[in-house]
C-alpha positions in Angstrom: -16.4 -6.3 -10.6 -16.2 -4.3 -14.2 -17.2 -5.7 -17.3 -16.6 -8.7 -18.6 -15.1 -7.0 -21.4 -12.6 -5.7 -19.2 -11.3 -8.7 -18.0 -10.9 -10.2 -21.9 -9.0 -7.1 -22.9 -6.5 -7.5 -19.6 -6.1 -11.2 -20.3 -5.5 -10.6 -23.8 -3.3 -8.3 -23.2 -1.3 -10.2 -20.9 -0.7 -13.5 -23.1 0.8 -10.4 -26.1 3.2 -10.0 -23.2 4.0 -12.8 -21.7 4.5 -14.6 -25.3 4.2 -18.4 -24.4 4.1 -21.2 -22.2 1.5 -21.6 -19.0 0.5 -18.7 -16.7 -1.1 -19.6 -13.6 -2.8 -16.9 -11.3 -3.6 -18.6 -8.0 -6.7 -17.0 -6.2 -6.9 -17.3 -2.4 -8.6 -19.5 -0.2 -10.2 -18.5 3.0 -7.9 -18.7 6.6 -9.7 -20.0 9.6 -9.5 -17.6 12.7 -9.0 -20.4 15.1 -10.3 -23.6 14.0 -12.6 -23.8 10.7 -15.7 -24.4 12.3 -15.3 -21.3 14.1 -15.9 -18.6 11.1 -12.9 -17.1 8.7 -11.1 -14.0 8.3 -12.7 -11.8 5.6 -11.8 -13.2 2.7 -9.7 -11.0 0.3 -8.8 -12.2 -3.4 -5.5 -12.0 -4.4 -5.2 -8.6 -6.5 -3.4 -10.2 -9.3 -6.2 -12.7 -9.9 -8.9 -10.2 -9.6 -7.2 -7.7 -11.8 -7.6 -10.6 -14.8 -10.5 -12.6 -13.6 -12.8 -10.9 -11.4 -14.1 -12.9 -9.0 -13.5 -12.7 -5.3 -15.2 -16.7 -4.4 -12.3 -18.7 -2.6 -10.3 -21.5 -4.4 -9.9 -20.9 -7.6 -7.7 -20.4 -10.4 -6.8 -18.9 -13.7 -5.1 -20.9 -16.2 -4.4 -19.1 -19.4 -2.4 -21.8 -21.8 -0.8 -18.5 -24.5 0.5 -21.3 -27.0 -2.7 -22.6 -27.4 -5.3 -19.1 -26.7 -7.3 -21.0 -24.1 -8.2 -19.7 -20.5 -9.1 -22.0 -17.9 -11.0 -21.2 -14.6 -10.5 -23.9 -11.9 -12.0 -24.1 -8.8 -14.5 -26.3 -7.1 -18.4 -26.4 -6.8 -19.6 -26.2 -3.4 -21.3 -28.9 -2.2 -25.2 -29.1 -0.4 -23.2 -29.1 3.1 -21.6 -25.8 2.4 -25.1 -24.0 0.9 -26.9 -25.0 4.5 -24.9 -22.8 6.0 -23.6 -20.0 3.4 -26.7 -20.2 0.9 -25.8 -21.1 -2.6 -23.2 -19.4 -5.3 -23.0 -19.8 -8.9 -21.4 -22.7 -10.4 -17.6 -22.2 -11.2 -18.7 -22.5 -14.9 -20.9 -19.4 -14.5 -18.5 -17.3 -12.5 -16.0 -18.3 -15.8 -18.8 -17.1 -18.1 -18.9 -14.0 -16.0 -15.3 -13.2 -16.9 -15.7 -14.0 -20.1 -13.6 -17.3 -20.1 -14.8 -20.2 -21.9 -13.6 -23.2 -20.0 -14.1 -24.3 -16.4 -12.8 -27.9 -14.6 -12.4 -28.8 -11.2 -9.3 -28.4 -9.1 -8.2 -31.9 -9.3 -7.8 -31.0 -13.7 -5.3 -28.4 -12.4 -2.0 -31.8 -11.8 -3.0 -32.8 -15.1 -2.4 -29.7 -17.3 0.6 -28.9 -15.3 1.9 -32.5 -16.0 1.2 -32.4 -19.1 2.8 -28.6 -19.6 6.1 -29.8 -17.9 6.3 -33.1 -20.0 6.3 -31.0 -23.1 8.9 -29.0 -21.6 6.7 -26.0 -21.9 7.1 -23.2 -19.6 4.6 -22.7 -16.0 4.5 -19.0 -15.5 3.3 -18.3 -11.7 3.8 -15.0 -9.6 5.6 -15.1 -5.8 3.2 -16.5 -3.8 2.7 -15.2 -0.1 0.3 -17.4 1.1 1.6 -21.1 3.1 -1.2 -22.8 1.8 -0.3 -21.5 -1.7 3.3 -22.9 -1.6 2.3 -26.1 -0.7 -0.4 -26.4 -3.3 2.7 -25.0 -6.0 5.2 -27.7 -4.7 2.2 -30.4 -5.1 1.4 -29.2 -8.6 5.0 -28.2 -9.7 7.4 -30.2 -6.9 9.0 -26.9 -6.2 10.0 -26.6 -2.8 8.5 -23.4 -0.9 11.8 -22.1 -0.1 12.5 -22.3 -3.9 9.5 -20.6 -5.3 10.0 -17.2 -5.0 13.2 -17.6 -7.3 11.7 -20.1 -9.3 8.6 -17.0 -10.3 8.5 -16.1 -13.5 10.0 -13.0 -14.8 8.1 -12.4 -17.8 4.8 -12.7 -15.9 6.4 -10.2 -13.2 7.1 -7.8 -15.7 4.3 -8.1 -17.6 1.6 -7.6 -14.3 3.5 -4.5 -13.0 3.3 -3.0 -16.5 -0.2 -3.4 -17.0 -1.6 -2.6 -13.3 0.7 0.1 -12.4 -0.7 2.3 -15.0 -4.6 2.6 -13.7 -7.4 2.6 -16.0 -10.1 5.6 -16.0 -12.5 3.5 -14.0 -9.6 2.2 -11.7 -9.1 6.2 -10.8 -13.0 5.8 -10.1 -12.9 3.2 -7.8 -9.7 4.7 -6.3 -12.1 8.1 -5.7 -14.8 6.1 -4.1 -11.9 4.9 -1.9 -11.1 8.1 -1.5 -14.0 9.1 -0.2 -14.8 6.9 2.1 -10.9 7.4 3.6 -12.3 10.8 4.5 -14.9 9.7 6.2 -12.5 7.7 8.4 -10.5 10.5 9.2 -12.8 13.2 9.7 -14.1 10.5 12.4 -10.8 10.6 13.8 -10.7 14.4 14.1 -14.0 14.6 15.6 -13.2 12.1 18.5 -10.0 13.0 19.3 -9.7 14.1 22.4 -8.2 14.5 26.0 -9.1 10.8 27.9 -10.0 8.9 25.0 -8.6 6.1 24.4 -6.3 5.1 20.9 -8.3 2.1 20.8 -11.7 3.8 21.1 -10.6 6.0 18.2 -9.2 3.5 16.3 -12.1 0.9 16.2 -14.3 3.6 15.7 -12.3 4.8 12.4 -12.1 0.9 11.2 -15.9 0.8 11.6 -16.2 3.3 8.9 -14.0 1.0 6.6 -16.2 -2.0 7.0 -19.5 -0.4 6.6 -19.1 1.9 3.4 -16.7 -0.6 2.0 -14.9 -4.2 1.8 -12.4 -3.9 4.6 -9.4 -1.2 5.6 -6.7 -1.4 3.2 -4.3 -1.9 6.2 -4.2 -2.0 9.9 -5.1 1.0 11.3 -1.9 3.0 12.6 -3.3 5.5 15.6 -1.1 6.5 18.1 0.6 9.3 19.9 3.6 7.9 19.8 4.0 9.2 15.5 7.4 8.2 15.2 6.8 5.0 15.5 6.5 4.1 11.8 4.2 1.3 12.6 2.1 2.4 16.0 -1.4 0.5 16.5 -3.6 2.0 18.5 -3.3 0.8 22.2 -5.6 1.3 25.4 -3.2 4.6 26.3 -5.5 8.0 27.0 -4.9 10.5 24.9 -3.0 13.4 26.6 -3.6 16.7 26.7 -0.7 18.6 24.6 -0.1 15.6 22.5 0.2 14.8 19.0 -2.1 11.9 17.5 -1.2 10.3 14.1 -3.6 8.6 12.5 -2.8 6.5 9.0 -5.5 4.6 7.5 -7.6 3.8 4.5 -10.6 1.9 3.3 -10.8 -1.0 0.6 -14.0 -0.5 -1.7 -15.7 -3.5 -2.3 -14.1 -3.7 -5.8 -10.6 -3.7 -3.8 -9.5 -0.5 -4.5 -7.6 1.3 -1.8 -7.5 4.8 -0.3 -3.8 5.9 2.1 -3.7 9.0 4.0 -2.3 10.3 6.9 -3.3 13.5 9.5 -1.4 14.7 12.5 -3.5 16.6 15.1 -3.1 18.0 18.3 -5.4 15.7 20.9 -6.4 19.2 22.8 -7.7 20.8 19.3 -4.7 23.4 19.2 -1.2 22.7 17.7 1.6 24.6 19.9 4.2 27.1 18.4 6.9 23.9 18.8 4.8 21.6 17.4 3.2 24.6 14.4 7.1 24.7 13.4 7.6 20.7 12.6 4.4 20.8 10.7 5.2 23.4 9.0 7.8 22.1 7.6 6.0 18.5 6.4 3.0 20.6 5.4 5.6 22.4 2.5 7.1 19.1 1.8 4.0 17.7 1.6 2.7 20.2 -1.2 6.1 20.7 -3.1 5.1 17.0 -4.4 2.7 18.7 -6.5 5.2 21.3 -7.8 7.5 18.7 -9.1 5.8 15.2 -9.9 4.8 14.9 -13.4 5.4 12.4 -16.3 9.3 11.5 -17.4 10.3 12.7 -13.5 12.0 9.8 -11.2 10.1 10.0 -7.8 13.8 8.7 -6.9 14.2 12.5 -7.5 11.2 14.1 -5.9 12.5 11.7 -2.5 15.5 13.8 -2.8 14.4 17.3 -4.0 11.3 16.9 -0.4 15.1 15.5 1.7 16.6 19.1 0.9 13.7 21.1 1.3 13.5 19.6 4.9 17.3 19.7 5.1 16.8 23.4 4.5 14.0 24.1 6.7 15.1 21.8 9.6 18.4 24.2 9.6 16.6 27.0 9.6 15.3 25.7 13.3 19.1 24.3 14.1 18.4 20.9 14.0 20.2 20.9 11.3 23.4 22.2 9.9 26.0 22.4 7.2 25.6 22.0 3.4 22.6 20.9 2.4 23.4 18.4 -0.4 26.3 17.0 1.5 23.9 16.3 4.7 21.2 14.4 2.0 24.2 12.7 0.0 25.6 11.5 3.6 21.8 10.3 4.7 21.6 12.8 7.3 18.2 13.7 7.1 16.8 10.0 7.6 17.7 11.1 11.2 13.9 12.5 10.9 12.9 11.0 7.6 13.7 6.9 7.4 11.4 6.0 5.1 10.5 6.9 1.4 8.3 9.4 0.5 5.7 7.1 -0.9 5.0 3.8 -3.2 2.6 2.2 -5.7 -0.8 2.2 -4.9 -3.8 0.9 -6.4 -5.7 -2.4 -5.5 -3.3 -3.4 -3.3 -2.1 -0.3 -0.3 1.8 -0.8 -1.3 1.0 -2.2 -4.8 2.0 -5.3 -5.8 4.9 -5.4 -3.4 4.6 -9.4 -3.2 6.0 -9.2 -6.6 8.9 -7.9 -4.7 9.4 -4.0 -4.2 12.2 -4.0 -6.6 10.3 -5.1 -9.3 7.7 -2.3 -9.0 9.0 0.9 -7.7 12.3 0.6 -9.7 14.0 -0.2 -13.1 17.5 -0.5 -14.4 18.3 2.9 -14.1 16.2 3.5 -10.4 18.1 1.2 -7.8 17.8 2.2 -4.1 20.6 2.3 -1.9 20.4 -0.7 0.0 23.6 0.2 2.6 22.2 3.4 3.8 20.3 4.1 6.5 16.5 5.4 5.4 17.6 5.4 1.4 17.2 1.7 1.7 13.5 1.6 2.9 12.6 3.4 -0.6 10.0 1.8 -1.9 9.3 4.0 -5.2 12.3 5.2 -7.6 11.1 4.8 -11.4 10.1 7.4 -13.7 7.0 8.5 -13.2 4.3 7.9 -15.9 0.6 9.5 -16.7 -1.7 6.9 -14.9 0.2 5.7 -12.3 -1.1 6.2 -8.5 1.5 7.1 -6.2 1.4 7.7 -2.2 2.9 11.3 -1.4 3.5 11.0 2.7 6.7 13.5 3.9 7.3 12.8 7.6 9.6 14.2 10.5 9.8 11.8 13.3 12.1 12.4 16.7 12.8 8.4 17.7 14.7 8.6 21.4 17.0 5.1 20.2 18.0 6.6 16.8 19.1 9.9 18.4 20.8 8.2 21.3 22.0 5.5 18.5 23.5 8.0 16.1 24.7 10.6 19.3 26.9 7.8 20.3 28.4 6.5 17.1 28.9 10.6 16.1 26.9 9.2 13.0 26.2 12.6 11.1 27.7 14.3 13.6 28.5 17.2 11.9 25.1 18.0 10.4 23.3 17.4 13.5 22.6 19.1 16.5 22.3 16.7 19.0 21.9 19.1 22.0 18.7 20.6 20.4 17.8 17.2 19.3 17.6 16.1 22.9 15.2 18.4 23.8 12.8 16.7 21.5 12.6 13.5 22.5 9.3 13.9 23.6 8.0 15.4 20.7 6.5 12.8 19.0 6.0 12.7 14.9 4.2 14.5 12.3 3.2 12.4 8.6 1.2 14.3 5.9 -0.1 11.8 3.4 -2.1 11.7 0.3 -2.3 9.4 -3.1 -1.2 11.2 -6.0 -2.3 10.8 -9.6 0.1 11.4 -12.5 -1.5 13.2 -15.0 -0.5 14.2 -18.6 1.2 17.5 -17.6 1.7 16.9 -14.2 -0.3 15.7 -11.0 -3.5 15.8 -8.4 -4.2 14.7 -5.5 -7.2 11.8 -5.4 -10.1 12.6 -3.6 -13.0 15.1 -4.0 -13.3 15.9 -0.4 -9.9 17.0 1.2 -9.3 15.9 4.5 -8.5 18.9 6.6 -4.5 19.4 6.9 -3.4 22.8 6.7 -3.0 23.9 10.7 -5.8 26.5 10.9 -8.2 23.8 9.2 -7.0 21.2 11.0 -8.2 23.2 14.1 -11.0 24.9 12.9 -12.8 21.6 11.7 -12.1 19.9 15.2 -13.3 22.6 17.3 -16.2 22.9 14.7 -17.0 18.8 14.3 -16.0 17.2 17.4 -18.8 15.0 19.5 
């Protein structure tokens, strides 16, 4: 938790933007794994609530009435049955005090002030929520149906919370470095036990392990998997093959909730093949041309495109590719091995703030993806870029048997790719680079004081050096 100070400014801050009415910031209550009796799933605060009030204990939330300059924590005391078995925790009136809010009442005072808000005919700010349990508890307080709420958020508050948390604060970028830091502790552990006849899942639990003891939590389930063009591949009981790529994409949360995102591709015997030394190549310059280009006033909807034709251009140079560059990228050619963005918001949250809808975050009026084309529409980041932001950097060429078959049999593309070559890498894999980026004044750096190993002779040199 920062200062208390900290979390007056922010809240300040946010009632200048907002302007009026009611904002409610629900926090989140904890999920039993099976049946409650039976222990919970780590508890994790919703970002929005801790970026304005701090504290991570379940059930509570921030009222901040802006008409009236009063701020409101609600929540709960626990009760002697709970302290038996957890021990005790300060009073919701000192956890307020913490915060530096001046009010505290108990959950059932929460229907009142929203009655009496509505009779006025003032206005109830509240962000999408994403939890069940938090619908129900907004159609109980407001009578909006779940199925209604996401439409019936409020805009101002939506556009308020993405301004302020998606530029980060110096002592966010610290937190974001110890994340950093410990997100290179996971990977180097992933390089060192990489191996011939180890299992995914071996690797895997051991690289979550180093998430949970130096911090809160990972910042998203571990992907680890020789299969690397499947976007999403969690690590399975499959032994790690000799000649094989392995893609591992993790992070850590810090226990201030602060999020590290990076991704290596290694060969499982220790030594990448010529084949497999010419796709990285490619990725690796993609990859570092991020740093060339992203800088303040610059739409990453443009760095997206200007990494598409570099790999447009390299990717031709191996035939996979053909024809004119800026017709193959205008025509979407290149999701073929790229159908995803290049990166997104990051920050407390791994894909920040994306429950306040994607839209809302990465883009702006003059940033809109195109949603009715294939890989352009799974941008998650477009908007200008901006001194302070954090963004995810993460260039990947993938070789997905459906899409190839998919694409070979519609003639999709046809004339910028070579489908006969294409075949013969079916069995290839996929390669991701990825790193978070911070916008500085004149231009970009990467976060994290420790690089994890990526160029192809490091890569090597640190697993034959390092590995158990």
């Amino acid at each position: 938790m920062f200062s208390k100070e900290t979390y007056i400014s922010r809240r300040a801050e946010l009632k200048k933007l907002v302007g009026e009415g009611v904002i409610l910031l629900f926090g989140n209550n904890e999920s039993p794994c099976n049946y409650p009796a039976n222990g919970y799933y780590p508890m994790r605060q919703d970002s929005s609530f801790l970026y304005y009030f701090g504290q991570k204990r379940e059930g509570l939330v921030g009222v901040i009435d802006v008409d009236n300059d009063k701020e409101i924590l609600i929540g709960d005391d626990i009760d002697i049955e709970d302290i038996v078995w957890y021990g005790s925790v300060d009073s919701v009136s000192d956890l307020a005090a913490q915060v530096g809010v001046a009010n505290s009442a108990p959950m059932k005072q929460l229907k009142v002030i929203c009655d009496n808000a509505s009779a006025a005919k003032r206005t109830i700010h509240f962000l999408p929520p994403y939890r069940h349990d938090i619908k129900i508890q907004i159609m109980d307080l407001l009578g909006i149906h779940p199925s209604q709420q996401k439409a019936a958020a409020s805009m101002p508050l939506i556009r308020a919370v993405v301004k302020m948390r998606s530029t980060k604060e110096a002592q966010e970028i610290e937190a974001l470095e110890r994340a950093a830091t410990i997100g290179y502790k996971m990977h180097t552990t992933a390089m060192r036990l990489t191996r011939p006849g180890v299992t995914e899942k071996f690797v895997g639990g051991q690289v979550d392990g180093i998430a949970h003891s130096y911090g809160a939590m990972v910042s998203f389930a571990t992907i680890f998997s020789q299969h690397g063009e499947i976007m999403h591949g969690n690590p399975s009981m499959a032994l790690l093959e000799d000649g094989r790529l392995a893609l591992c994409d993790c992070g850590a949360e810090t226990i201030d909730h602060y999020c590290s995102d990076n991704t290596r591709t290694m060969p499982v015997n220790g030594k990448f093949t010529q084949r497999q030394l010419e796709i990285y190549s490619i990725v690796e310059a993609c990859h570092d041309y991020v740093l060339e280009v992203a800088r303040p006033g610059v739409k990453y909807m443009d760095v997206h495109f200007a990494v598409c034709r570099l790999m447009t251009e390299r990717l031709k140079e191996l035939g996979l590719m053909r024809g004119d560059t800026e017709a193959a990228v205008r025509a979407g050619a290149h999701a073929m091995f790229l159908p995803h963005g290049l990166g997104h918001m990051m920050g407390m949250d791994v894909h920040d703030m994306e429950n306040l809808d994607q839209i809302n975050v990465g883009f702006d009026e003059e940033t809109r993806p195109n949603l009715e084309q294939f890989g352009t529409n799974c941008l998650r980041m477009g908007r200008r870029l901006e001194e302070g932001f954090v963004v995810t950097d993460e260039p990947g060429i993938y070789f997905i048997p459906a899409l190839i078959d998919d694409w070979r049999a519609s003639g999709h593309c046809a004339e910028f790719l070579n489908f006969d070559l294409l075949e013969t890498y079916k069995d290839f894999g996929g390669i991701r680079i990825e790193d978070d980026v911070l916008i500085t004044a004149d231009g970009c750096r990467f976060i994290g004081k420790e690089r994890i190993p990526y160029h192809p002779k490091d890569v090597e040199e640190y697993m034959a050096a390092h590995r158990d």
